[in-house]
Biopython code that builds the backbone (N, CA, C, O; Angstrom):
import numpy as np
from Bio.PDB.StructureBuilder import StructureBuilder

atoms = [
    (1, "UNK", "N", (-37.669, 2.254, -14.892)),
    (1, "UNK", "CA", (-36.663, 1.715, -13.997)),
    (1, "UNK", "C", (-35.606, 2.789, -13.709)),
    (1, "UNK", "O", (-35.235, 3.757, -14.372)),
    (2, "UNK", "N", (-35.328, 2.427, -12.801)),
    (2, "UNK", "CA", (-34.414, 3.686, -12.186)),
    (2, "UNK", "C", (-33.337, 3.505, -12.142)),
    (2, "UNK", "O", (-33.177, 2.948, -11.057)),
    (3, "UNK", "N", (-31.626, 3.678, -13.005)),
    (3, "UNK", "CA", (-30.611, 3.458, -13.389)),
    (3, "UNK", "C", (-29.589, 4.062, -11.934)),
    (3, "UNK", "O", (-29.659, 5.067, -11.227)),
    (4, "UNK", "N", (-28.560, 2.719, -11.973)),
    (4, "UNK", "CA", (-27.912, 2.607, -11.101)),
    (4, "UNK", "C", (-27.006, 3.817, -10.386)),
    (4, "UNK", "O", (-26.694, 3.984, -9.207)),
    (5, "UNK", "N", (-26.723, 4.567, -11.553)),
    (5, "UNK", "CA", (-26.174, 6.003, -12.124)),
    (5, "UNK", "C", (-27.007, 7.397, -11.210)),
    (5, "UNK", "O", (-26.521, 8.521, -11.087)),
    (6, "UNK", "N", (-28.208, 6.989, -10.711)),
    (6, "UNK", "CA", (-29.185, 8.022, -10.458)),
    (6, "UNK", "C", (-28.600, 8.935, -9.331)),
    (6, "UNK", "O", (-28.386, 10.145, -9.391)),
    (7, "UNK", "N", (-28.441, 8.281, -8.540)),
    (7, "UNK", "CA", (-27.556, 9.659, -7.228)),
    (7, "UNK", "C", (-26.450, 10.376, -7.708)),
    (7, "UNK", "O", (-26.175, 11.525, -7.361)),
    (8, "UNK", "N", (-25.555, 9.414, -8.837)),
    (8, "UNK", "CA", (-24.496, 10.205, -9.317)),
    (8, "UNK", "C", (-24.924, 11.516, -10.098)),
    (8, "UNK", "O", (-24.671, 12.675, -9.768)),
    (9, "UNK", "N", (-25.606, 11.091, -11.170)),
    (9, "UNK", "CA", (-26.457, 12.158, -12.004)),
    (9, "UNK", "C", (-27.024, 13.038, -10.973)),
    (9, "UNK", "O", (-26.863, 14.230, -11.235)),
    (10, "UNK", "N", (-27.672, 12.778, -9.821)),
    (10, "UNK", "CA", (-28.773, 14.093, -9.349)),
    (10, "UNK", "C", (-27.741, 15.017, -9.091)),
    (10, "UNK", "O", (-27.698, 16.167, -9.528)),
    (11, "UNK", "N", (-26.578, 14.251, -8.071)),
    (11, "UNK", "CA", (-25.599, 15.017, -7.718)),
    (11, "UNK", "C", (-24.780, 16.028, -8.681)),
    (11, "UNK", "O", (-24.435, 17.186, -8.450)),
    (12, "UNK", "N", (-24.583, 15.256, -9.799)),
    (12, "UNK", "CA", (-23.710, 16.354, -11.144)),
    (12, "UNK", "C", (-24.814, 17.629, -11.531)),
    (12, "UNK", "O", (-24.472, 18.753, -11.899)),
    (13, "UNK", "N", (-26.160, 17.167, -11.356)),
    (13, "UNK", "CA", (-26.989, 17.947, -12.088)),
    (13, "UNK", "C", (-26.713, 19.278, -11.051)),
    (13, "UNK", "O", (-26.070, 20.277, -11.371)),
    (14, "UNK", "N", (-27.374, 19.033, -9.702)),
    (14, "UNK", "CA", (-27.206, 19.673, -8.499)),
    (14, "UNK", "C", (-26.114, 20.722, -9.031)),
    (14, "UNK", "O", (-26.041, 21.854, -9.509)),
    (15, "UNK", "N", (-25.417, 19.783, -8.700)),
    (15, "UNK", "CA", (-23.710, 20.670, -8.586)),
    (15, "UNK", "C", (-23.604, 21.552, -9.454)),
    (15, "UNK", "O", (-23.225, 22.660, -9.074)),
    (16, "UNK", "N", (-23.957, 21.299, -11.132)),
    (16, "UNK", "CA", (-24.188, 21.996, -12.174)),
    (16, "UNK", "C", (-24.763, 23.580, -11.833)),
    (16, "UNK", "O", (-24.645, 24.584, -12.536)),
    (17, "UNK", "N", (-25.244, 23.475, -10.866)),
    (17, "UNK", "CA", (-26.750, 24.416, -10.556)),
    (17, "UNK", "C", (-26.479, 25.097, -9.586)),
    (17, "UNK", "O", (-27.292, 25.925, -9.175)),
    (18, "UNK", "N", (-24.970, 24.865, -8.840)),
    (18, "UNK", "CA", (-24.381, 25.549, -7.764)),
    (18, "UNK", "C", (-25.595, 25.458, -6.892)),
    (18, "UNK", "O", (-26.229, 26.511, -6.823)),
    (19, "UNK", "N", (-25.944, 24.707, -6.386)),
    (19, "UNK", "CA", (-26.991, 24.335, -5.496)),
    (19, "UNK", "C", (-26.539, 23.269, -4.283)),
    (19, "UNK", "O", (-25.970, 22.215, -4.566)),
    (20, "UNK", "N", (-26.919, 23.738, -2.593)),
    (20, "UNK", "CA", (-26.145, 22.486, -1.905)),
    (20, "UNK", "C", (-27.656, 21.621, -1.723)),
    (20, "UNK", "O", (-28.747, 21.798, -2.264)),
    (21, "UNK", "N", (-27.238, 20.730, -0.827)),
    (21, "UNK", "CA", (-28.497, 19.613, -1.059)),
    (21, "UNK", "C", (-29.565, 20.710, -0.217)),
    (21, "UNK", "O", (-30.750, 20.564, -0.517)),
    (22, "UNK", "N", (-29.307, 21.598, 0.623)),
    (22, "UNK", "CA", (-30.419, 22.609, 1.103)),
    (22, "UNK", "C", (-31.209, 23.312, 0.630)),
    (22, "UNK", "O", (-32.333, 23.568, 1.063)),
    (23, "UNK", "N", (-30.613, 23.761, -0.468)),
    (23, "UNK", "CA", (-30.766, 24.915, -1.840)),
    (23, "UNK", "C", (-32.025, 24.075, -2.217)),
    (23, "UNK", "O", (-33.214, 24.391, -2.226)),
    (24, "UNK", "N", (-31.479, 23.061, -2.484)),
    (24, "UNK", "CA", (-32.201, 22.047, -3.557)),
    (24, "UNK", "C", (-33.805, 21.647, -2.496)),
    (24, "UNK", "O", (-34.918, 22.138, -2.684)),
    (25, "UNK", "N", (-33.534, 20.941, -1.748)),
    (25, "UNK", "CA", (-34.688, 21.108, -0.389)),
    (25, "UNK", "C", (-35.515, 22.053, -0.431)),
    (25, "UNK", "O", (-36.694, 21.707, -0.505)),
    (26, "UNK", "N", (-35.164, 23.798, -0.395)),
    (26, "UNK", "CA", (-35.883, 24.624, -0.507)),
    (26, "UNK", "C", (-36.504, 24.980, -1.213)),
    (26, "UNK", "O", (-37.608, 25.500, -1.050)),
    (27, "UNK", "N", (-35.641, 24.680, -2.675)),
    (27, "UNK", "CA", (-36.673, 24.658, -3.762)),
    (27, "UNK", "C", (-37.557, 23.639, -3.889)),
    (27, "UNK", "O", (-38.492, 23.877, -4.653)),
    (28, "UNK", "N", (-37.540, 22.513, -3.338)),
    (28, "UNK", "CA", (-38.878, 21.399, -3.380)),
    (28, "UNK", "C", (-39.655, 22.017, -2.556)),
    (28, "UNK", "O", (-40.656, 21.343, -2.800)),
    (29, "UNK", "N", (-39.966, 22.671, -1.865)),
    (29, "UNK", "CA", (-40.640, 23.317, -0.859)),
    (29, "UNK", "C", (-40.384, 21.905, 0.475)),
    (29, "UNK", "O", (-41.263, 21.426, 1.192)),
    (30, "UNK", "N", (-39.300, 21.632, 0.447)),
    (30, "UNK", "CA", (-39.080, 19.998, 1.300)),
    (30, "UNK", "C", (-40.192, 19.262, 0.919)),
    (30, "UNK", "O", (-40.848, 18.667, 1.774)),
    (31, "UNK", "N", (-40.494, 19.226, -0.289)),
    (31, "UNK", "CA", (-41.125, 17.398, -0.640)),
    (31, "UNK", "C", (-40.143, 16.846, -0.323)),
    (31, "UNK", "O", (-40.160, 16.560, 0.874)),
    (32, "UNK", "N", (-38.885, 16.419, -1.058)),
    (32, "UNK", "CA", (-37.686, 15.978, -0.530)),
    (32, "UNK", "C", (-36.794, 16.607, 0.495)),
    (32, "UNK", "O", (-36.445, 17.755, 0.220)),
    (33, "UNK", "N", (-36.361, 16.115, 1.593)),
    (33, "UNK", "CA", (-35.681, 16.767, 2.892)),
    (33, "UNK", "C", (-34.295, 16.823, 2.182)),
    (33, "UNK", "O", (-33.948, 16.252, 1.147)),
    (34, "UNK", "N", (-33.618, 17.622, 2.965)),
    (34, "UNK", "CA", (-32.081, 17.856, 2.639)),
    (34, "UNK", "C", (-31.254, 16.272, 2.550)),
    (34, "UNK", "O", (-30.403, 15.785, 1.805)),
    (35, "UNK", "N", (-32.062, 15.789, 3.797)),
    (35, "UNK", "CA", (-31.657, 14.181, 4.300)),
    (35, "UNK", "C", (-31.769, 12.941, 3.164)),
    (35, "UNK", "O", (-31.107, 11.952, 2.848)),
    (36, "UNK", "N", (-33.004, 13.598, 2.750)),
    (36, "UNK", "CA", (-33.675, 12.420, 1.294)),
    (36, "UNK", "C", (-32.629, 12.682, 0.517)),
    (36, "UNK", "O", (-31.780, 11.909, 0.074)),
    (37, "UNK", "N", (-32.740, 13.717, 0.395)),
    (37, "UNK", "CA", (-31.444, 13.699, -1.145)),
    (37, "UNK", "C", (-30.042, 13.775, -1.127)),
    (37, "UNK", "O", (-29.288, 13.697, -2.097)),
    (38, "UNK", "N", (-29.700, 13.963, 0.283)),
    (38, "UNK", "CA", (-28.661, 13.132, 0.431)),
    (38, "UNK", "C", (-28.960, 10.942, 0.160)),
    (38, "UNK", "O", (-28.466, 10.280, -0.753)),
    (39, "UNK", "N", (-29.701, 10.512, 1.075)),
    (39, "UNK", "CA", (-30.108, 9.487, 0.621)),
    (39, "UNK", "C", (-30.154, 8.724, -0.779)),
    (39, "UNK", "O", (-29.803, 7.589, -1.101)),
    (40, "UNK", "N", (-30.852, 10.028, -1.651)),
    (40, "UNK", "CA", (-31.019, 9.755, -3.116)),
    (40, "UNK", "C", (-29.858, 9.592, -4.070)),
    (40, "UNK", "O", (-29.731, 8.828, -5.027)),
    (41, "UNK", "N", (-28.593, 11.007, -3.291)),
    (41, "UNK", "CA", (-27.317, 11.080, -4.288)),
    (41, "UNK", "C", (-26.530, 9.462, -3.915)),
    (41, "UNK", "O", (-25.816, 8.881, -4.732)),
    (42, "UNK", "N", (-26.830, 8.956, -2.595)),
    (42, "UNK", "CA", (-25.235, 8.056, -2.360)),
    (42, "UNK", "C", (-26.423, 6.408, -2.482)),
    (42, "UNK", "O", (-26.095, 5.291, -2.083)),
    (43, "UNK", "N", (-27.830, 6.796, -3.172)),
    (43, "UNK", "CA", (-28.149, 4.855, -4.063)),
    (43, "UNK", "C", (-29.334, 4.220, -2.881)),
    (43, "UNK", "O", (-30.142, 3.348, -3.199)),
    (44, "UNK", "N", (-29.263, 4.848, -1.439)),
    (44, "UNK", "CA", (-29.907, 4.291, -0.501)),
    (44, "UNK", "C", (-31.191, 4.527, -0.692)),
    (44, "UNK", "O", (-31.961, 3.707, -0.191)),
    (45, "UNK", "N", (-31.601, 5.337, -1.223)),
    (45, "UNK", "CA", (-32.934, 5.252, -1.722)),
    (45, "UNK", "C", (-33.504, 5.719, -2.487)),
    (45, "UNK", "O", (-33.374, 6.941, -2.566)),
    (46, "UNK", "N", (-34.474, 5.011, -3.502)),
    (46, "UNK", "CA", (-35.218, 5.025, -4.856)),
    (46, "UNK", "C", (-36.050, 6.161, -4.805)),
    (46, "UNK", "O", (-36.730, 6.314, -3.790)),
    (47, "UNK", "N", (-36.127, 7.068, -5.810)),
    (47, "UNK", "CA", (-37.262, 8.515, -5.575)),
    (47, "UNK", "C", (-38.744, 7.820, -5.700)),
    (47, "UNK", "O", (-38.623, 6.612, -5.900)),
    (48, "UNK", "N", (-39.863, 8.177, -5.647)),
    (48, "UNK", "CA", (-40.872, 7.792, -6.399)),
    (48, "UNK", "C", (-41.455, 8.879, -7.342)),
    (48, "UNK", "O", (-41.087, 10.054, -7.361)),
    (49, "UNK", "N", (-42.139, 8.483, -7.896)),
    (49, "UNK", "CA", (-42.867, 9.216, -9.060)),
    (49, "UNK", "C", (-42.844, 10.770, -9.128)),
    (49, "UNK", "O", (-42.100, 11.393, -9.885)),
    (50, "UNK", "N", (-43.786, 11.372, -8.211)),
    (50, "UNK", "CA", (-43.861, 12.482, -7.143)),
    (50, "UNK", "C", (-42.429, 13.327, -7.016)),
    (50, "UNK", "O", (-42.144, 14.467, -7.383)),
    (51, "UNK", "N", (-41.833, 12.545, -6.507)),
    (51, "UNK", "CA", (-40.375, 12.585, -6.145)),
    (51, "UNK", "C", (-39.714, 13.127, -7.499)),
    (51, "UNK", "O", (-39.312, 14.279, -7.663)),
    (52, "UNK", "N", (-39.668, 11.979, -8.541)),
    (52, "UNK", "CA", (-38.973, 12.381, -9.568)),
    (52, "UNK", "C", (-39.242, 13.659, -10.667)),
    (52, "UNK", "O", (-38.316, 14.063, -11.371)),
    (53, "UNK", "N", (-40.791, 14.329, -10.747)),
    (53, "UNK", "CA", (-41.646, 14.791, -10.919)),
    (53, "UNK", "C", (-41.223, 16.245, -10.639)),
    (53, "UNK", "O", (-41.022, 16.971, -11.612)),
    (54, "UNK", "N", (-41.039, 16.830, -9.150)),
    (54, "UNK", "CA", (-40.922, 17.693, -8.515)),
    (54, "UNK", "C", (-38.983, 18.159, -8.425)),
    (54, "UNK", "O", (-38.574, 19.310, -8.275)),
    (55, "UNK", "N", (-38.027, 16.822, -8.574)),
    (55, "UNK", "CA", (-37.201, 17.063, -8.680)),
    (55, "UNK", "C", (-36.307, 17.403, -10.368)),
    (55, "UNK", "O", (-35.213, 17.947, -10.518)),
    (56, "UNK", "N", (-37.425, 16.752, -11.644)),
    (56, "UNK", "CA", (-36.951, 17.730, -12.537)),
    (56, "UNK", "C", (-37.566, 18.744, -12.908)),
    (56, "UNK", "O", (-37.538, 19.051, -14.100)),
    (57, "UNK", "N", (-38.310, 19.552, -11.931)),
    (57, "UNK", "CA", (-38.823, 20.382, -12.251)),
    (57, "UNK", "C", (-38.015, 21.464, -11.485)),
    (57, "UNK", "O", (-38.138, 22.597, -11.950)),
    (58, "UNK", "N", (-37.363, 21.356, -10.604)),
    (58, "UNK", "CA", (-36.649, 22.113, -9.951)),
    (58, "UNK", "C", (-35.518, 22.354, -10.023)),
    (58, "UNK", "O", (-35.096, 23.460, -9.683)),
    (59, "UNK", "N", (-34.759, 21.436, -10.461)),
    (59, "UNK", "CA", (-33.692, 21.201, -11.703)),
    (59, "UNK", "C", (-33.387, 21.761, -13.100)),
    (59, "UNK", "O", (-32.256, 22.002, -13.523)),
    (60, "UNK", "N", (-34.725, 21.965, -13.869)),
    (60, "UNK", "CA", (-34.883, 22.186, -14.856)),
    (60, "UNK", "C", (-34.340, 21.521, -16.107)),
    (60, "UNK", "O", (-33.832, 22.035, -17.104)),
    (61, "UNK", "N", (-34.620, 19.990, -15.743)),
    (61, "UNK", "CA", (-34.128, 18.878, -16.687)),
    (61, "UNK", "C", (-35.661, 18.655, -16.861)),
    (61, "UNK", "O", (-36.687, 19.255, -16.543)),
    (62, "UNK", "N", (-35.303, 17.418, -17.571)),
    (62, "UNK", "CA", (-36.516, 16.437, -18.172)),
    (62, "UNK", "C", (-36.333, 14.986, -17.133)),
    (62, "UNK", "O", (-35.278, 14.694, -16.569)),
    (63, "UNK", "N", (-37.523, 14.248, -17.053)),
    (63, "UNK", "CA", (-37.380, 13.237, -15.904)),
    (63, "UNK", "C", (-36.168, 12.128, -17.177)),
    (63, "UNK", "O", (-35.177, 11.453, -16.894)),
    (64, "UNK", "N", (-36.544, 12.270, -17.937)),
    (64, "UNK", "CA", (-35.635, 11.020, -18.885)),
    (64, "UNK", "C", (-34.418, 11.384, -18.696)),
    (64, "UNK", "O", (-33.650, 10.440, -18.881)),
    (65, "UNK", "N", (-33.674, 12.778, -18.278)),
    (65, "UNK", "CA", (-32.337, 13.295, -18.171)),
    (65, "UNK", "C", (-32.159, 12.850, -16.773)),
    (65, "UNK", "O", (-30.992, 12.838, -16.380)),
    (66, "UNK", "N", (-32.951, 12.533, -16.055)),
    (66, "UNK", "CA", (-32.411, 11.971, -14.775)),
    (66, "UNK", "C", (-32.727, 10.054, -14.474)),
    (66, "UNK", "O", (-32.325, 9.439, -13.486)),
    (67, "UNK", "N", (-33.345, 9.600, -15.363)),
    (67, "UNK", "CA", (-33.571, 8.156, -15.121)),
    (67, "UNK", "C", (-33.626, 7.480, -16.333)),
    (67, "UNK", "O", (-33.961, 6.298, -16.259)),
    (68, "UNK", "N", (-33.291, 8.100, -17.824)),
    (68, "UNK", "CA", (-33.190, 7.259, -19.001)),
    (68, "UNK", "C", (-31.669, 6.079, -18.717)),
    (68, "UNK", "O", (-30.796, 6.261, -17.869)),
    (69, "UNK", "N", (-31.722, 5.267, -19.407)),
    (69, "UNK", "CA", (-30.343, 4.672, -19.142)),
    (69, "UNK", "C", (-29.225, 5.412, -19.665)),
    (69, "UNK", "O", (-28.164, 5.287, -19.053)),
    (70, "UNK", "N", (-29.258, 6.281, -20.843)),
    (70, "UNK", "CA", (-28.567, 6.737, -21.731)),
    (70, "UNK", "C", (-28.797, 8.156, -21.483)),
    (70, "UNK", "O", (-29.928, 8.505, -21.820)),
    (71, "UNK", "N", (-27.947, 9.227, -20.917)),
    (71, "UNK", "CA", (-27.915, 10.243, -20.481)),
    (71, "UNK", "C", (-28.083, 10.892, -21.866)),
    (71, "UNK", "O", (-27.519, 10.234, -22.741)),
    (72, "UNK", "N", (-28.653, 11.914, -22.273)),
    (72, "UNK", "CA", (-28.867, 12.483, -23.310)),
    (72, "UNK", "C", (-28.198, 13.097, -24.091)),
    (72, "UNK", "O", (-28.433, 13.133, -25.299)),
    (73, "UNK", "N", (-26.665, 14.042, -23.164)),
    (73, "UNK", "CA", (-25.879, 14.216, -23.520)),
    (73, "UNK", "C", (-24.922, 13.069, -24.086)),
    (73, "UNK", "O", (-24.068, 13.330, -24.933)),
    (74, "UNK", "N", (-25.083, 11.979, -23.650)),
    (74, "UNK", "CA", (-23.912, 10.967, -24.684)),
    (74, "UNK", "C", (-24.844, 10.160, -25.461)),
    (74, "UNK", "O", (-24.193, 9.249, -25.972)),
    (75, "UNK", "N", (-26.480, 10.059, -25.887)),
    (75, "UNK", "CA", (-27.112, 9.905, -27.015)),
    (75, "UNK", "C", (-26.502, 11.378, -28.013)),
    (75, "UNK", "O", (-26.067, 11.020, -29.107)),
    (76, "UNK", "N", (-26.455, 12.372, -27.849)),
    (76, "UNK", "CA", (-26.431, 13.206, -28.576)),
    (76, "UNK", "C", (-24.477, 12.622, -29.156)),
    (76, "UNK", "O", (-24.137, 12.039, -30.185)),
    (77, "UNK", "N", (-23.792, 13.013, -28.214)),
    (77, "UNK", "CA", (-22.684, 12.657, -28.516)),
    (77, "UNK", "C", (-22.306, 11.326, -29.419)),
    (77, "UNK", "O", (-21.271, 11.432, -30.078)),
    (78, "UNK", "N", (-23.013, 10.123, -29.516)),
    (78, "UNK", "CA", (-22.863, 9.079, -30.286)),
    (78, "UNK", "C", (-23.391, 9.396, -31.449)),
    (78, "UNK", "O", (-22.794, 8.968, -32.436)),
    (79, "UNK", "N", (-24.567, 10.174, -31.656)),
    (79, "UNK", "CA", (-25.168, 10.504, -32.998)),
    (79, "UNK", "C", (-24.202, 10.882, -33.350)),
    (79, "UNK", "O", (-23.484, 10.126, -34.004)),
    (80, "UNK", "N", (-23.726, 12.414, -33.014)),
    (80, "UNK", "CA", (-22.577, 13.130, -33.533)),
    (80, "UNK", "C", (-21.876, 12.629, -34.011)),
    (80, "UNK", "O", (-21.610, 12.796, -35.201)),
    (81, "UNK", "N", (-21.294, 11.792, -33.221)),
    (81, "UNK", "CA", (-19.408, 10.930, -34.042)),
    (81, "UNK", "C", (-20.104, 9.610, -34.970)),
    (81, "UNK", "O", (-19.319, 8.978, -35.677)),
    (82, "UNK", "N", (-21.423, 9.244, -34.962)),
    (82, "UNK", "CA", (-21.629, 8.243, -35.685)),
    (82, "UNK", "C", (-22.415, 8.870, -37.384)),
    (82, "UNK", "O", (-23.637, 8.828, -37.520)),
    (83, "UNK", "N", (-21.424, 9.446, -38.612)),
    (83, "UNK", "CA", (-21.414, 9.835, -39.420)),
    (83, "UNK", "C", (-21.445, 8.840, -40.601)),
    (83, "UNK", "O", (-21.831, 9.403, -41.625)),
    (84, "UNK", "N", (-21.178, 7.636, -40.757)),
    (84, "UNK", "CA", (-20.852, 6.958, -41.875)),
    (84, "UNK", "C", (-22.243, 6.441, -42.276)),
    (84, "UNK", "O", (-22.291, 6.036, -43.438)),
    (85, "UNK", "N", (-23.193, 6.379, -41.691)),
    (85, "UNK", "CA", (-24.641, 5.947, -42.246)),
    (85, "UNK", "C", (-25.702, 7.343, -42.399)),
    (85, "UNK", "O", (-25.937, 8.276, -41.631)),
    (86, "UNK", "N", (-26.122, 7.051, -43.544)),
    (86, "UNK", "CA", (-26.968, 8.424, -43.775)),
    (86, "UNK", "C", (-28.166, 8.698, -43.234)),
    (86, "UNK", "O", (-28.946, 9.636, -43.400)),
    (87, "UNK", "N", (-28.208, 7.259, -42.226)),
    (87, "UNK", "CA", (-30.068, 7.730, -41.663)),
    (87, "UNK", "C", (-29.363, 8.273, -40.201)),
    (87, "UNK", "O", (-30.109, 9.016, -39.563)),
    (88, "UNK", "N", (-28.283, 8.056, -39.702)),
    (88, "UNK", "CA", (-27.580, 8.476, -38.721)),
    (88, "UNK", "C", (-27.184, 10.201, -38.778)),
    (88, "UNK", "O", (-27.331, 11.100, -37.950)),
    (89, "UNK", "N", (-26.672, 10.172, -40.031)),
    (89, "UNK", "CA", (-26.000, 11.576, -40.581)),
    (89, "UNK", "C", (-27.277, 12.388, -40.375)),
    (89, "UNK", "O", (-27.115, 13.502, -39.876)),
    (90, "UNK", "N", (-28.935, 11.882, -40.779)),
    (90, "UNK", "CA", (-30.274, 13.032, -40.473)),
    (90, "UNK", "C", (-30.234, 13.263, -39.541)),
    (90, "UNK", "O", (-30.255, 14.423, -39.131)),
    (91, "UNK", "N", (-30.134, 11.921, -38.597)),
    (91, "UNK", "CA", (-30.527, 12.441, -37.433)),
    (91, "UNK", "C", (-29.772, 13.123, -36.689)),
    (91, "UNK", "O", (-30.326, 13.779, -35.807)),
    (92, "UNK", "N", (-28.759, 13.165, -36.769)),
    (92, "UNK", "CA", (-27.272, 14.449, -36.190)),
    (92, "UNK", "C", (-27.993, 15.559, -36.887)),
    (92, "UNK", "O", (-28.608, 16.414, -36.250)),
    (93, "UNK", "N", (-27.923, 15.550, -38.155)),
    (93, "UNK", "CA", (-28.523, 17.042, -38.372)),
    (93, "UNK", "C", (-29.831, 17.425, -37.786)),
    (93, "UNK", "O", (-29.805, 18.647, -37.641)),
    (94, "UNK", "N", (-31.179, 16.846, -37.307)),
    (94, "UNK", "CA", (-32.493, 17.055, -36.771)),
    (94, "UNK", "C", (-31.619, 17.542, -35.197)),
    (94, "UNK", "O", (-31.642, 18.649, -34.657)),
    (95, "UNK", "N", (-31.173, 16.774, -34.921)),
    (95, "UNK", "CA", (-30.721, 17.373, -33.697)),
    (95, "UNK", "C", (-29.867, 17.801, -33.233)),
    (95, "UNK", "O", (-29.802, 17.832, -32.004)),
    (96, "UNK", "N", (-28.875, 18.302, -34.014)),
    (96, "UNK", "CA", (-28.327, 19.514, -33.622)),
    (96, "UNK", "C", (-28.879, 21.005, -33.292)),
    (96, "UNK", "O", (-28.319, 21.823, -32.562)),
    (97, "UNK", "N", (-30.157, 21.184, -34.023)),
    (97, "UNK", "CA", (-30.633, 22.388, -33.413)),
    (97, "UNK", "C", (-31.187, 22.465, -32.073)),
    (97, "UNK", "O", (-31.213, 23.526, -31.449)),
    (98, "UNK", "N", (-31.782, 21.000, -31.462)),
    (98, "UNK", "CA", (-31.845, 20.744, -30.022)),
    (98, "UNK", "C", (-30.859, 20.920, -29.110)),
    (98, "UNK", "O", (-31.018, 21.561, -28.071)),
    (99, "UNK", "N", (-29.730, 20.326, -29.471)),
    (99, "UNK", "CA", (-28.708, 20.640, -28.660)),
    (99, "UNK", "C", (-27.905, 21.770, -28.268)),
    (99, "UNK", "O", (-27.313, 22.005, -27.215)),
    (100, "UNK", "N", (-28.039, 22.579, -29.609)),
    (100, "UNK", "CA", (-27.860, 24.066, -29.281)),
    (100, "UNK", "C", (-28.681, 24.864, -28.736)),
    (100, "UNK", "O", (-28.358, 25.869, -28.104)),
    (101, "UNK", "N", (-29.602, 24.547, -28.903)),
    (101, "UNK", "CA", (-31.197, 25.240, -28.200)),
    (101, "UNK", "C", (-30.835, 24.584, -26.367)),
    (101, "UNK", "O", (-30.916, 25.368, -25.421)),
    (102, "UNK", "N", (-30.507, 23.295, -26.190)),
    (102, "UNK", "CA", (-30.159, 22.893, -24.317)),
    (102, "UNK", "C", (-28.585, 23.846, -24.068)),
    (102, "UNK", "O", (-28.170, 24.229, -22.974)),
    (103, "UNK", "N", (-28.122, 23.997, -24.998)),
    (103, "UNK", "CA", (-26.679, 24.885, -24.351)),
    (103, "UNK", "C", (-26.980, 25.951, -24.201)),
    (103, "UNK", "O", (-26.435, 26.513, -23.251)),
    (104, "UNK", "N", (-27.995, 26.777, -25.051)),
    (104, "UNK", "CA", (-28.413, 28.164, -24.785)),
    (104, "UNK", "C", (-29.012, 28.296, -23.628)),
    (104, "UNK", "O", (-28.744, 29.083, -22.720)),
    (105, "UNK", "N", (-30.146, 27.196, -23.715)),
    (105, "UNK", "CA", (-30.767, 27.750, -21.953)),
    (105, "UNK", "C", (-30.192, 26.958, -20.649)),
    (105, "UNK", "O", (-30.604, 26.953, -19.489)),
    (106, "UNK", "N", (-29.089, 26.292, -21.261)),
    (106, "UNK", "CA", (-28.193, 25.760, -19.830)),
    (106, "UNK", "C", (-27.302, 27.188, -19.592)),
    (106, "UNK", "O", (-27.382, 27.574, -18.426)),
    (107, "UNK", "N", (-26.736, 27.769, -20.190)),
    (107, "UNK", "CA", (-25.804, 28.822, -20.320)),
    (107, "UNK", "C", (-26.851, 29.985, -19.685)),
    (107, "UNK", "O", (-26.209, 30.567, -18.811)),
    (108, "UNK", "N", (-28.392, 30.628, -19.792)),
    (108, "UNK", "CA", (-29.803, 31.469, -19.233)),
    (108, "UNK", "C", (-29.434, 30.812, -18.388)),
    (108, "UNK", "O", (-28.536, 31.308, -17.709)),
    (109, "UNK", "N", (-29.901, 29.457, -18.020)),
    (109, "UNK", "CA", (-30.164, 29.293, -16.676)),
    (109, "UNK", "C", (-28.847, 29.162, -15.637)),
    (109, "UNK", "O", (-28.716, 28.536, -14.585)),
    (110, "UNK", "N", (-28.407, 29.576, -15.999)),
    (110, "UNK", "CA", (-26.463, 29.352, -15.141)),
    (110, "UNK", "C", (-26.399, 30.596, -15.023)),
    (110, "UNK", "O", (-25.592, 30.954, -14.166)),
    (111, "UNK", "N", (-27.135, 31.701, -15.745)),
    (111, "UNK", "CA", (-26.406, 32.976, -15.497)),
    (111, "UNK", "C", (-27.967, 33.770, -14.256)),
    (111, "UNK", "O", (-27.839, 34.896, -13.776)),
    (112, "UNK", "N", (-29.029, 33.043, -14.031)),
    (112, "UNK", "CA", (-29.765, 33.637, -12.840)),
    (112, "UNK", "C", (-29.102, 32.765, -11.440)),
    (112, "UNK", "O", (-29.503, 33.023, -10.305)),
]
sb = StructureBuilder()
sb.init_structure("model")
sb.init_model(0)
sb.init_chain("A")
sb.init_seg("    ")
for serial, (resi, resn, name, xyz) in enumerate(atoms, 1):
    if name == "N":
        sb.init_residue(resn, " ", resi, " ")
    sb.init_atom(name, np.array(xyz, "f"), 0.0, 1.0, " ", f" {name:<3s}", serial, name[0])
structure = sb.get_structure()
């Protein structure tokens, strides 16, 4: 299911990526038109499969970073601050090396 959030997110991701919706177009090779994803950022219309497929690949997210309900960055962030249970406390520690491993190659991929 595709979370209500989704144009907002493509758009932050986008933006993240110093990319305008053309940029982004060109890199789909226009599977998606400049027009679609305008469409896509402001809710008017649902990607399909294909769609979603080609757009985190061009992005360089994961499709769950663009349509999970729970953006990954604030799963990570709730683990973090949620310390008082010890099966909680593993799993902050298992994944903290993930999260430093997505800042390293968000930080690579920001600097091409």
């Amino acid at each position: 299911m595709i979370p209500d959030d989704f144009g907002s997110r493509l758009r932050e991701i986008r933006e993240q990526r110093n990319l305008s919706g053309r940029d982004l177009a060109q890199q789909l090779d226009n599977v998606i038109s400049q027009s679609g994803i305008c469409r896509l950022e402001k809710g008017t219309k649902l990607p399909t499969a294909s769609e979603l497929l080609a757009l985190s690949w061009a992005l360089g997210v994961s499709i769950d970073e663009l349509i999970d309900e729970h953006k990954l960055s604030d799963r990570v962030r709730y683990v973090a601050r949620s310390t008082s249970n010890p099966d909680l406390k593993s799993a902050r520690d298992a994944l903290l090396p993930y999260l430093q491993l997505r800042i390293t190659l968000n930080q690579v991929n920001d600097c091409h």
